[in-house]
Each structure stands twice: as C-alpha cells, then as structure tokens.
C-alpha positions as CSV (number, residue, x, y, z in Angstrom):
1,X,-13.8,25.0,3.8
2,X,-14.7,21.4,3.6
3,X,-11.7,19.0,3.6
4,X,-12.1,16.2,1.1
5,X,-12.7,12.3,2.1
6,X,-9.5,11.6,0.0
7,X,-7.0,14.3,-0.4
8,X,-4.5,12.1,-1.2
9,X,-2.9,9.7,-3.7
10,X,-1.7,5.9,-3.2
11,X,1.0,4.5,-4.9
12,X,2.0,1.1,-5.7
13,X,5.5,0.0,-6.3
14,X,5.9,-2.5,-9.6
15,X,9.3,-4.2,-11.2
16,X,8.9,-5.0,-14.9
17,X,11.8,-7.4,-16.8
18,X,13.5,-8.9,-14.4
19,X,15.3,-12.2,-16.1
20,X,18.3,-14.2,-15.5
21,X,21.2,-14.5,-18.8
22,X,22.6,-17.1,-20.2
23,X,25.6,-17.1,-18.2
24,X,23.3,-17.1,-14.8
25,X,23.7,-13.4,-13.6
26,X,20.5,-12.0,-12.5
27,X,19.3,-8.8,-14.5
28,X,17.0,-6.8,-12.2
29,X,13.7,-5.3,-13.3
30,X,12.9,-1.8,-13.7
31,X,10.9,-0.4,-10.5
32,X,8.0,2.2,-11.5
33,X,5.3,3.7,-8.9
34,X,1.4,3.0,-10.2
35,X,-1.0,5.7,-9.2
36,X,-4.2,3.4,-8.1
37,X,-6.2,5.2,-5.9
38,X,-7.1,8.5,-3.9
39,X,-6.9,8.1,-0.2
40,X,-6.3,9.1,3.1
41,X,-3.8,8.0,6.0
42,X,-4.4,8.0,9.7
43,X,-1.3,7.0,11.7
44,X,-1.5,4.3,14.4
45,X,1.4,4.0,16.6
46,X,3.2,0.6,16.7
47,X,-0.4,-1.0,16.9
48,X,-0.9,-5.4,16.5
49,X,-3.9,-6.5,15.2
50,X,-4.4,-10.7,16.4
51,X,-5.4,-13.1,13.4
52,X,-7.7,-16.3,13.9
53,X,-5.1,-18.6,14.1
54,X,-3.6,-16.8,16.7
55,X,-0.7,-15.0,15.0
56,X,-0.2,-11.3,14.7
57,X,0.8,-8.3,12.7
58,X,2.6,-5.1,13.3
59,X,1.1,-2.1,11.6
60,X,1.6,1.5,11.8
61,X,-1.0,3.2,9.9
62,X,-4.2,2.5,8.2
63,X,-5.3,4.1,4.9
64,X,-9.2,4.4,3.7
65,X,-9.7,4.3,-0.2
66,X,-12.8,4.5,-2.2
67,X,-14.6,0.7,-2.9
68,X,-13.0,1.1,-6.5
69,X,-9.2,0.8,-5.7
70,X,-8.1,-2.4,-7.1
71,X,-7.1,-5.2,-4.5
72,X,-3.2,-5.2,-2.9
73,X,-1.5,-8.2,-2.1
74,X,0.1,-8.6,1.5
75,X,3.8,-7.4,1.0
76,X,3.3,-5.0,-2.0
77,X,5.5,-1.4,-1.2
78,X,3.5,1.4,-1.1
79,X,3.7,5.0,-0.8
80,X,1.1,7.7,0.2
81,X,1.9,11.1,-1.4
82,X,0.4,14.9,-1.3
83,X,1.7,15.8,-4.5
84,X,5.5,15.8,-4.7
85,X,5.4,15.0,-0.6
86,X,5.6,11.4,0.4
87,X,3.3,11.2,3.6
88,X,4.1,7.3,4.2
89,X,5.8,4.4,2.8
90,X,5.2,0.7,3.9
91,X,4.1,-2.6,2.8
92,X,0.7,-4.0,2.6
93,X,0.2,-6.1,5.9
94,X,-3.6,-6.3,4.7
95,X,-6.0,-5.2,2.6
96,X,-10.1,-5.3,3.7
97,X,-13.1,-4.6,1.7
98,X,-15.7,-2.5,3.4
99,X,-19.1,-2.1,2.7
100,X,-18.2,1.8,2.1
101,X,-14.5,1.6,1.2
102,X,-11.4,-0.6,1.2
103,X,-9.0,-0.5,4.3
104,X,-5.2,-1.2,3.9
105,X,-2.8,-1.7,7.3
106,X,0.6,-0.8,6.4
C-alpha cells in the first residue's frame, strides 16, 4: 500500500465581526476553522532555527503542503487534523515557498 504525500488536512483559525459598541464594550468575533490545504506533519522536538539578524525561533514541527496552499501569516493558529483527530495545533512561526512545495514551522 502506498501512503499518500499528504494524508492530511490543514486548518486555519479565522474571527469574523469583531467591533466595539457604543458604550465601549468590546464584542468578540466569531472564530471558524478554514480547510486550506492537504498536508503532512513531521514533529521536531523543541528545535531553534537562527534568523539573519541574529534572532531566533522556537518550533516544534514542520508541515509540507502542496505549492498551491495559500500563504500564512506568522502568528496565524492552526490545526493539523486526520479527520475528526487533531494531530497538531500551533501558530505559524513561518511559512517558506519551495520549489516543490510550501514549508510551515509551527
């Protein structure tokens, strides 16, 4: 049986209508999970990756998606699920566009 290059699906968290009334209370959004790519997760264990200007960030896994999987923003909440089963949930430290395929460190 030949395992496929991205059994799973990555999810991206989104708040919608967020305002603040008349009277100055804050009214939170509504949070909804977006479905935007297929992908797989491979676990790194409490790995730091250096930057150019000589800061640093934590990461604990790194997920491949296909080239088409619409750019994430440092920060964003995500989630990596096998149907019902989330696998992983993080935040976008950063997101990389490969020649073959787009790279996110979470």
């Amino acid at each position: 049986m030949v395992m496929p290059q991205y059994p799973y699906q990555l999810f991206v968290k989104t708040t919608e209508g967020g305002y603040q009334n008349a009277h100055g209370h804050i009214i939170p959004g509504t949070d909804s999970w977006i479905n935007v790519s297929a992908c797989r997760d491979e676990t790194e264990n409490g790995t730091k990756h250096d930057l150019n200007d000589g800061s640093f960030y934590d990461y604990s896994s790194i997920i491949y998606t296909p080239k088409n999987c619409p750019k994430l923003n440092n920060g964003d909440t995500i989630e990596v699920r096998n149907g019902a089963e989330v696998r992983l949930k993080g935040t976008v430290k950063l997101f990389s566009e490969g020649l073959f395929n787009c790279r996110i460190w979470a």
